[in-house]
KEVEX-877342 format. One line per 4 residues: number of its first residue (from 1); their letters; for each residue x, y, z of C-alpha. Coordinates in steps of 0.02 Angstrom, whole numbers, always signed. Example, Ala and Ser with C-alpha at 12.3 -4.5 7.8 and 13.67 -1.06 7.14 Angstrom:
<recs>
1) AS) +615,-225,+390 ~ +684,-53,+357 $
</recs>
This chain:
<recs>
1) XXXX) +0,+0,+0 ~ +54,+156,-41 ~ -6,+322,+45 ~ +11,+494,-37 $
5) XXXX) -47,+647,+68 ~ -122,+830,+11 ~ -166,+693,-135 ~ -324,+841,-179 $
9) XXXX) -172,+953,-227 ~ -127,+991,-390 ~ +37,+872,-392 ~ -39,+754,-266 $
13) XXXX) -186,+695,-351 ~ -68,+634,-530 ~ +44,+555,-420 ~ -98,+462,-352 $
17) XXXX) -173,+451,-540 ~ +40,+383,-614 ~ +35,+281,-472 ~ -150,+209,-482 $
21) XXXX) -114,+186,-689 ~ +59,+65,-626 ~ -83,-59,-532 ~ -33,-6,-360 $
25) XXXX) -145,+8,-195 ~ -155,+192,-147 ~ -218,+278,-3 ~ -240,+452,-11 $
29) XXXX) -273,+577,+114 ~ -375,+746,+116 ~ -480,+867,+227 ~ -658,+840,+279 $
33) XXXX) -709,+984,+143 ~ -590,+929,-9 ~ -674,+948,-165 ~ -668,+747,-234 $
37) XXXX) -751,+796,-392 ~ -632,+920,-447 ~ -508,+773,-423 ~ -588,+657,-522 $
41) XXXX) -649,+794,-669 ~ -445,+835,-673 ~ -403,+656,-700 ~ -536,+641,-860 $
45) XXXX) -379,+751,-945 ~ -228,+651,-915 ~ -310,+480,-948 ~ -444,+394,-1043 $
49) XXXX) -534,+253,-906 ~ -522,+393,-767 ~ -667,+361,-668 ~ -609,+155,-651 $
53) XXXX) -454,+225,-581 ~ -532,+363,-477 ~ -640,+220,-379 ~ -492,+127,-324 $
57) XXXX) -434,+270,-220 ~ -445,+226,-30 ~ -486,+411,+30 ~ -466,+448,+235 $
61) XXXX) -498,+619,+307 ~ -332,+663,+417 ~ -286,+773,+559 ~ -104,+790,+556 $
65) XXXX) -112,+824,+747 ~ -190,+671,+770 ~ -59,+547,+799 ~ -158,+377,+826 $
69) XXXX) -248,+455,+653 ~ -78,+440,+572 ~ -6,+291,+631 ~ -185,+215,+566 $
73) XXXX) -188,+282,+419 ~ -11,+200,+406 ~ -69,+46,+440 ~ -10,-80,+290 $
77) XXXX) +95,+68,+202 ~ +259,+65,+155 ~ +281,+203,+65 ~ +233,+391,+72 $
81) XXXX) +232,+513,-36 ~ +213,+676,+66 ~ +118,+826,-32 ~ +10,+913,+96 $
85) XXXX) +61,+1077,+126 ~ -19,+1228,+138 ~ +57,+1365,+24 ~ +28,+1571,+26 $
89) XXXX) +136,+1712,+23 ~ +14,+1819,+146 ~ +76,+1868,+331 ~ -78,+1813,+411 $
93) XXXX) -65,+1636,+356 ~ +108,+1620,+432 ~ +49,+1525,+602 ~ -50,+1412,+486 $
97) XXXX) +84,+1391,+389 ~ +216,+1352,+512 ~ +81,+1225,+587 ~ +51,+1106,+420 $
101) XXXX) +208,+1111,+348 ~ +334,+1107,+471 ~ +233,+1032,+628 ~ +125,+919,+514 $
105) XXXX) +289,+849,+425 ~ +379,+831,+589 ~ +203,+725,+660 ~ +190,+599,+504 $
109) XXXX) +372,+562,+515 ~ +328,+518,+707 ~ +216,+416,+660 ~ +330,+314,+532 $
113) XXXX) +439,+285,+655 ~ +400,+83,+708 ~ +279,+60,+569 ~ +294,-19,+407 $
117) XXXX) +361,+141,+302 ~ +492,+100,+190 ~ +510,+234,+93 ~ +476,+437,+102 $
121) XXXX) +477,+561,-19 ~ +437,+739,+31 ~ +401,+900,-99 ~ +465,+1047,-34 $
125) XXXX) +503,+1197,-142 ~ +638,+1267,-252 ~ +617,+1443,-136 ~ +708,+1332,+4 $
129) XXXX) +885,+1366,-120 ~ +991,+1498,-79 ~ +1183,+1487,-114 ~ +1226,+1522,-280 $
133) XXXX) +1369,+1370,-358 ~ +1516,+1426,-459 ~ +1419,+1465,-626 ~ +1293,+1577,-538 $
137) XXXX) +1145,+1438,-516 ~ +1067,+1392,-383 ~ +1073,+1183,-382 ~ +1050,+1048,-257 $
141) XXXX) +1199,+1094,-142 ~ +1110,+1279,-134 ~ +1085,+1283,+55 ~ +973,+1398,+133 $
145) XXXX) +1053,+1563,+189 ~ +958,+1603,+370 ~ +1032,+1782,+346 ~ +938,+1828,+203 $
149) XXXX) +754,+1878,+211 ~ +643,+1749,+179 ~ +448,+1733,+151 ~ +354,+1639,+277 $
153) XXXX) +304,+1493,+151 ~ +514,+1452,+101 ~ +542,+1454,+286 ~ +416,+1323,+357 $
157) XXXX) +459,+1243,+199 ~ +655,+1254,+235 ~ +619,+1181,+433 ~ +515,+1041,+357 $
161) XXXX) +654,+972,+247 ~ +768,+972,+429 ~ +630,+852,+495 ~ +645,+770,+343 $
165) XXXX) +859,+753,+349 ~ +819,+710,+544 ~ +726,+566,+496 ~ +841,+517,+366 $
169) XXXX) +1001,+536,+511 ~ +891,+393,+608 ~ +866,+278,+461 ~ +715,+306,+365 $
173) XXXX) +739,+299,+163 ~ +692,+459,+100 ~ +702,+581,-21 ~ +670,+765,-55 $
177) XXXX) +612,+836,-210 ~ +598,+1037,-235 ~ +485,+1096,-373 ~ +483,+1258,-464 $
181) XXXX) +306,+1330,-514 ~ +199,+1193,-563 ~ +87,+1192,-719 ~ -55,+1082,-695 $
185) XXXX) -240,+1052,-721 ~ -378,+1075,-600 ~ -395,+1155,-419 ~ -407,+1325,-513 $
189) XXXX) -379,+1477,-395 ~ -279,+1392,-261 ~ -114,+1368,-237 ~ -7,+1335,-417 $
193) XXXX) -186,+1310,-486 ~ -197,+1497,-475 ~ -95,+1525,-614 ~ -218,+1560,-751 $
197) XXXX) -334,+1670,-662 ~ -189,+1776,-596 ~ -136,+1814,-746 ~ -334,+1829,-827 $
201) XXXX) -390,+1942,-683 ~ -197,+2043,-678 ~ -159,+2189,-800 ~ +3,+2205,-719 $
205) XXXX) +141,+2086,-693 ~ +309,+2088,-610 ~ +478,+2113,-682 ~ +563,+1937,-623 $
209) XXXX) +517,+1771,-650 ~ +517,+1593,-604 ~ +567,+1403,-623 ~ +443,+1294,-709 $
213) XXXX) +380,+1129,-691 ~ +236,+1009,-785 ~ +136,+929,-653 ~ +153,+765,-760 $
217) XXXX) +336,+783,-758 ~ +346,+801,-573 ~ +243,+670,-532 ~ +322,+528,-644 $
221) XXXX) +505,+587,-575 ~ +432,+559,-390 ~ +378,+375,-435 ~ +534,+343,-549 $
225) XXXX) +652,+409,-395 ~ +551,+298,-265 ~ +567,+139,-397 ~ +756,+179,-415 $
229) XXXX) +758,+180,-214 ~ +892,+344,-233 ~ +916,+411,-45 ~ +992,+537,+69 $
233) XXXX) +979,+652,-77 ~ +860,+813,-156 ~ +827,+833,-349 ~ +775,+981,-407 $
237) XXXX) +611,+965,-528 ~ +596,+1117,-659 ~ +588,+1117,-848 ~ +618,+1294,-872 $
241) XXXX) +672,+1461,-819 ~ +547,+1597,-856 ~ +512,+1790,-844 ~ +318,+1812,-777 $
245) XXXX) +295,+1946,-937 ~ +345,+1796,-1067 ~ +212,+1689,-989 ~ +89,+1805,-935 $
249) XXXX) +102,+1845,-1137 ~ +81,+1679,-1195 ~ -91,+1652,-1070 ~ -189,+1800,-1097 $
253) XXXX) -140,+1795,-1292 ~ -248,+1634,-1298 ~ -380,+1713,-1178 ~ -381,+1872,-1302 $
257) XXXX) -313,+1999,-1195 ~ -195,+2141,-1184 ~ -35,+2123,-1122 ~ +5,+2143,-963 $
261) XXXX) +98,+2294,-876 ~ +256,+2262,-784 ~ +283,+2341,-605 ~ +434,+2406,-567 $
265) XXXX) +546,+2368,-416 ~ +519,+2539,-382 ~ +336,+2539,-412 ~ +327,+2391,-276 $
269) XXXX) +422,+2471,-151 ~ +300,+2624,-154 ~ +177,+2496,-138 ~ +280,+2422,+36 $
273) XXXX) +278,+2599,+122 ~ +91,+2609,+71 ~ +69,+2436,+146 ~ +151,+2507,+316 $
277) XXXX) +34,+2642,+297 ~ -106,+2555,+266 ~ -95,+2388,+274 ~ -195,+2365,+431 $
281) XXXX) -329,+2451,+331 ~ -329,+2389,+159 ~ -296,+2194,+179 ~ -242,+2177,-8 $
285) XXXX) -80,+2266,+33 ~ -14,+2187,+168 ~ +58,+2044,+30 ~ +161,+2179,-2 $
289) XXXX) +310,+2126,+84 ~ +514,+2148,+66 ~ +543,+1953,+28 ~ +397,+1965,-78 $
293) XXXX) +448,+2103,-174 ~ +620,+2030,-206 ~ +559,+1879,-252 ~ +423,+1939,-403 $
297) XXXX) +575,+2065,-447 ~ +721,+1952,-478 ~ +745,+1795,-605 ~ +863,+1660,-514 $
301) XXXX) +950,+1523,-647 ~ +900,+1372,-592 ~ +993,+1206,-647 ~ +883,+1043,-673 $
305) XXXX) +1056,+928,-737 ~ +1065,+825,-587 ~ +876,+745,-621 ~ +907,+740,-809 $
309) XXXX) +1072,+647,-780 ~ +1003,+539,-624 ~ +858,+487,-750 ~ +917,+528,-939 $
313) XXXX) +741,+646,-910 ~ +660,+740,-1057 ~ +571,+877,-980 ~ +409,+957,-1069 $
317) XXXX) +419,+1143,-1119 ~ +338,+1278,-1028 ~ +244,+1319,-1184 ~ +202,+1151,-1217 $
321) XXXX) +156,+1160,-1041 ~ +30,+1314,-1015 ~ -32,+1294,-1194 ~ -107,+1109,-1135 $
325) XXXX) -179,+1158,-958 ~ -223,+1331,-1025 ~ -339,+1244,-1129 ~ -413,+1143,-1004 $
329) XXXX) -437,+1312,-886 ~ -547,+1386,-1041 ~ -653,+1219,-1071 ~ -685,+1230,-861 $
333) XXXX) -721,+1389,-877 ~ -842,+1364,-1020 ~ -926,+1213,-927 ~ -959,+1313,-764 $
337) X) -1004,+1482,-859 $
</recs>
């Protein structure tokens, strides 16, 4: 049995759907109000018998603080692929934050201590990565810099991965993968799903960019590294480096909209003393942090050689990317209009 959590996510439910399509058992967790049918709509696009697959999923509510709730839902398992997380770049979701990623990671590894667990793999985040190597990249030997300012989200996500080396010190089998941006279908306005409507709803843009990642891509390098059994080590999962103009471009071109307007450094920072001004009035501007600002200002090179060599990997294009979940955001949006 294998048991995937946060499997209602946007990279959690194809791992579930790679992994369902290879005949395993899978046991998936999610929160009381997940939406199930967005899961199984999703999986109607990245297979043909999706609703024979969808059935086999053994679902379970879970409360991370729960610990006799984990070790049950562990029961039989022995492997996890860890996904939950919550993600958001707001200041008032920090304690939240710090709670499920950090808290809730440190809890499930507990609870794999003495049970049948074999094997963990745990998504963090390519914002963990913060030395630059000798070519100016930031790669898997990138350690986080506790000097620099961080957001909220790369921190919890940065204290996570220690519980995750902790466990690995002690003897558990595991694995850490850190994803750029990922591109994938479904859960629309949350999380990476929020994408498309950012950039429909947006004018503006910012003047940096990101690393990019196909939600297929990421999940069939989680199952491929698990298969290989490849340990002690983090892989970095992106396909491509990308300003946000270039993509925001290519998305509201197909939606048949004006380009967007890019903000300024400068134009943020105004935007940070107004936020210090007003913030506690306007909620909207509190988002409008330092870390934040330097983040959606600045384009980091990020190198993907040490998956493509571990696994001779062919990664999709970003176009090839939006253009096919881009399309599946209009044909939603047609359906629920």
């Amino acid at each position: 049995m294998i048991f995937v959590t946060g499997a209602t996510g946007i990279l959690g439910r194809v791992i579930v759907l790679e992994l369902l399509k290879k005949g395993k058992n899978v046991r998936a967790s999610k929160r009381p109000g997940s939406n199930l049918n967005d899961v199984r709509h999703s999986f109607n696009v990245y297979t043909e018998n999706s609703d024979d697959l969808f059935n086999k999923i053994e679902w379970i509510d879970l409360d991370f603080d729960d610990l006799d709730a984990l070790q049950h839902a562990l029961k039989g398992v022995d492997e996890v692929y860890h996904c939950a997380a919550k993600v958001s770049f707001h200041p008032h979701d920090e304690k939240e934050m710090y709670h499920t990623n950090v808290k809730g990671t440190e809890n499930l590894l507990f609870a794999c201590e003495g049970s049948g667990v074999k094997k963990f793999l745990h998504v963090s985040t390519i914002a963990v990565l913060d030395l630059f190597n000798e070519k100016g990249e930031l790669d898997e030997n990138s350690e986080f810099n506790p000097k620099e300012e961080h957001s909220a989200y790369a921190i919890s996500k940065h204290l996570a991965e220690m519980e995750v080396w902790r466990a690995s010190a002690e003897g558990l089998n595991t694995i850490i993968v850190n994803p750029g941006m990922i591109i994938g279908s479904g859960n629309w306005g949350q999380s990476s799903g929020d994408i498309f409507p950012t950039f429909e709803k947006n004018g503006f843009t910012f003047s940096g960019g990101t690393s990019y990642v196909d939600v297929r891509d990421a999940a069939k390098i989680c199952i491929e590294l698990m298969e290989k059994s490849v340990f002690g080590e983090r892989f970095i999962l992106i396909s491509e480096n990308k300003k946000y103009a270039e993509l925001g471009q290519q998305i509201r071109t197909k939606l048949g909209l004006k380009e967007a307007k890019i903000l300024t450094k400068s134009q943020l920072n105004v935007g940070r003393l107004a936020n210090i001004l007003f913030g506690w009035l306007i909620p909207k501007l509190r988002i409008i942090t330092r870390s934040n600002i330097e983040s959606i200002s600045s384009l980091n090179t990020i190198s993907n050689e040490k998956i493509k060599k571990e696994l001779d990997y062919q990664f999709i294009s970003v176009k090839e990317s939006v253009d096919f979940h881009l399309n599946n955001y209009i044909n939603d949006k047609k359906l629920n209009s």
